[in-house]
N, C-alpha and C positions, 0 to 999 in steps of 0.2 A: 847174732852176727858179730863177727872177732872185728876189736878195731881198726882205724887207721892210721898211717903215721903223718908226720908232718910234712913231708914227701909230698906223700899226696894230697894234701890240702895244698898245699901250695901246686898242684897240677892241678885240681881244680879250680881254683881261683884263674889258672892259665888260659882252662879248656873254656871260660864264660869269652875271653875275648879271642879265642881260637888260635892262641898263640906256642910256642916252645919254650920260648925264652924268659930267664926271669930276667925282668927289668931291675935299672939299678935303685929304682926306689922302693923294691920290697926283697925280702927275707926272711929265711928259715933261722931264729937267732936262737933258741933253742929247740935241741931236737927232740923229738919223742914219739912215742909208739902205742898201742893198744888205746887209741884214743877213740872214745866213745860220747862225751858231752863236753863241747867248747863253750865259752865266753865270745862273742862276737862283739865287738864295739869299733867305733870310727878312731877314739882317740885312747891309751890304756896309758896308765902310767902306775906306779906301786900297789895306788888303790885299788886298783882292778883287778893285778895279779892275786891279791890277799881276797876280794872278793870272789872271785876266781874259786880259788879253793876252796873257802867257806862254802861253796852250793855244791863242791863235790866235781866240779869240772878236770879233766885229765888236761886242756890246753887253754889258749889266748891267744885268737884270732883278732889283730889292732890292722886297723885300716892307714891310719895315719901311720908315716915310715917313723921308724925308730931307728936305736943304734947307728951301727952303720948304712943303713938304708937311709937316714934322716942326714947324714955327710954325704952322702953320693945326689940325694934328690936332686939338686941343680943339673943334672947328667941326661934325665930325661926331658928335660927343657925343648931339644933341638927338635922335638916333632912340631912345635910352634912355626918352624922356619917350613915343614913340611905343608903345614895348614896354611899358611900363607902365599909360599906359590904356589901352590894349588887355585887360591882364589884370586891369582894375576896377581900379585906382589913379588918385584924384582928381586932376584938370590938375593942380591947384595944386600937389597936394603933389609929384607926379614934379616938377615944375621946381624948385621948390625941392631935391627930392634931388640932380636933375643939374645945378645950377648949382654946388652947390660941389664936383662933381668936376671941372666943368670950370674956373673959379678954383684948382682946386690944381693943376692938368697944365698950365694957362695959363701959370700964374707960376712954374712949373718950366721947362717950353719958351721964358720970354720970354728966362732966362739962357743959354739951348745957346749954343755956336759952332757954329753951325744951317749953316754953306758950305762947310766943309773938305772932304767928299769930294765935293763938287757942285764946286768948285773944281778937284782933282785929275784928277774926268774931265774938265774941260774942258782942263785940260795937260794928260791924255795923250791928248785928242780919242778918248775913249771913249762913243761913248751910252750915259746912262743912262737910264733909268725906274722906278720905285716903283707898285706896284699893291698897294694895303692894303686900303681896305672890299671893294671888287669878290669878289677872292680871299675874304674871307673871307666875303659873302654865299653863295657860293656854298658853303662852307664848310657854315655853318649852316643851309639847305636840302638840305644830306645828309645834316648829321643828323637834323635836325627828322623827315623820313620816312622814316628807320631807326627810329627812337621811336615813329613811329607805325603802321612797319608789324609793330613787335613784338606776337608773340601775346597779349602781356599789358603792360600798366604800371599795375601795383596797387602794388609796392614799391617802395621809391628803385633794389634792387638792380638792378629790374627797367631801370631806366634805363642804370644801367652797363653790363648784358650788352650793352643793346642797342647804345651805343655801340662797344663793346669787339670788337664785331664786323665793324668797319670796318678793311679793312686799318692804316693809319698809325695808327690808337690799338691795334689788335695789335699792332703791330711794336715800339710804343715801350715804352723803357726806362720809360716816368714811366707808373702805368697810372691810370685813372679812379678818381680818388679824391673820397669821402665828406671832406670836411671839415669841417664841420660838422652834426650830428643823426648819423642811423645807417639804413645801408644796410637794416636791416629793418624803418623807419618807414614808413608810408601816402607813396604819391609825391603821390596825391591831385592836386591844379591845379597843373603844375610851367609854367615858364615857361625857355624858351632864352632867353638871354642874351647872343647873338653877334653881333656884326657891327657893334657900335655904338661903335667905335674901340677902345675898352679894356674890362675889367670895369667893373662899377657903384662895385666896393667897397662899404663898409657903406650911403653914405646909401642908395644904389638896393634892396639887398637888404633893408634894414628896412624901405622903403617898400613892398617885396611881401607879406613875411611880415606886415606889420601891416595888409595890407588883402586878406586872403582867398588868398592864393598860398601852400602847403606846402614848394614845393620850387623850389629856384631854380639854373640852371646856368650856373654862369660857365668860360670856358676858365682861366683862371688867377685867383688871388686875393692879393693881399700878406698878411703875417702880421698886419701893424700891422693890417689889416678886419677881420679874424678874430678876431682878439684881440679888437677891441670888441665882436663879436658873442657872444663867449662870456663877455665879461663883463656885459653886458645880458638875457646869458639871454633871447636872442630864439628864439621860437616857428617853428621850421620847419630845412629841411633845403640844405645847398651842397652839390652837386656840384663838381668842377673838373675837366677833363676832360682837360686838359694842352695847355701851348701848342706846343709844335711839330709836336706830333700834329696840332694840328686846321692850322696854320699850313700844313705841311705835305702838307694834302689839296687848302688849296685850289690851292698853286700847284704842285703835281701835275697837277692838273685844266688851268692854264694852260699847263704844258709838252706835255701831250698835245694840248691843242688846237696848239699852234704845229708841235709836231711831225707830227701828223697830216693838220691841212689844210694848211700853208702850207709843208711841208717844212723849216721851222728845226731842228736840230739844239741840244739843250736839254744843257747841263752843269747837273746839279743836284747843288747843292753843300751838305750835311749834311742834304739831306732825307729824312725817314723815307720806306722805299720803302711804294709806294700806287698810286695812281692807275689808268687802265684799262687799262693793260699789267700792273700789277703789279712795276711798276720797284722 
């Protein structure tokens, strides 16, 4: 079977969340063609490209935005405001929550040295690509209808089993954890929380719990959110669900499609096994 090019891995990555458009946190940063066996990983930096190589890989599929994908990521932030009123939360106030996550990741991102490994594969004439919201919408539409096709979500805990019975959150060392509230509180109007670049952090999660939302589930949390949240003694429940686990599923999901239809041969590298072989 003749290769693909980077084109179309990046339309695949697209086709998982049924989408056209490339979002501004991923990228084709090098291009190339007749490509037969990628490197798949969540995060790549020089090591991986020189890895890369050494096994004979024609590209480098990173999960994690890079280059200019990793200066734009604050960009896809505003689906936060989308999930928000969706679950009764006033315009006004989602945008105000999500503007000053995206002001803090802005002016965290404006400092990177955002080209070093976009640089690198261009000397060692490696293609690379970054596939971040894609993967991980499709992500969060696995779980959503695990959640929903559980017999029951009366409890928080109710939520964990359900996720926890996803291969890649089975498999993982880190398991579904309660964060803040307690697994045996009312889950009541929970809301998923994924796919909108990063977690909410506290402003997003207060702006739920203060407008009718119980339980709130973010794939990962920082301490510093938490911390605010238990000192404000705010009314409601965090999940966290763990990031490689869910990281993990979606570009699982990418590797079996490339492998599947289009015959690529997928190196998947620290990925928890998942996907629909069961790798």
């Amino acid at each position: 079977m003749a290769g693909i090019d980077t084109a179309r891995i990046m339309k695949a990555g697209l086709e998982l969340a049924g989408w056209k458009k490339m979002p501004a946190d991923s990228a084709v940063h090098v291009r190339g063609s007749n490509i037969r066996k990628v490197l798949i990983a969540v995060d790549v930096g020089t090591a991986e490209l020189l890895l890369a190589k050494s096994l004979g890989c024609d590209a480098v599929i990173a999960h994690h935005p890079i280059g200019v994908a990793a200066v734009n990521f604050y960009k896809v932030f505003d689906r936060h405001v989308d999930y928000l009123v969706e679950h009764g939360v006033p315009r006004k106030v989602a945008r105000e929550a999500v503007d000053k996550l995206k002001e803090r990741v802005e002016t965290r991102t404006h400092a990177d040295i955002y080209n070093d490994v976009v640089g690198a594969a261009q000397a060692m004439r490696m293609p690379l690509v970054n596939i971040h919201q894609p993967c991980d919408e499709y992500m969060r539409r696995t779980i959503f209808e695990k959640i929903q096709q559980a017999s029951r979500v009366e409890k928080v805990s109710d939520i964990v089993r359900a996720v926890e019975s996803i291969p890649e959150f089975k498999n993982a060392a880190t398991g579904v954890r309660v964060r803040y509230g307690s697994e045996d509180n009312n889950a009541g109007h929970w809301a998923l929380v994924i796919a909108a670049g990063t977690n909410g952090g506290y402003s997003v999660a207060k702006a739920y719990f203060q407008h009718g939302v119980d339980t709130v589930i973010y794939l990962h949390v920082d301490y510093g959110d938490l911390t605010k949240m238990r000192e404000e003694k705010l009314n409601g429940n965090l999940v966290v669900l763990g990031h490689l686990a869910g990281d993990s599923l979606g570009l699982n999901a990418l590797a079996d499609k490339l492998e599947e239809e289009m015959g690529v041969e997928c190196v998947r590298m620290g990925l928890i096994p998942g996907g629909n072989k069961g790798k």
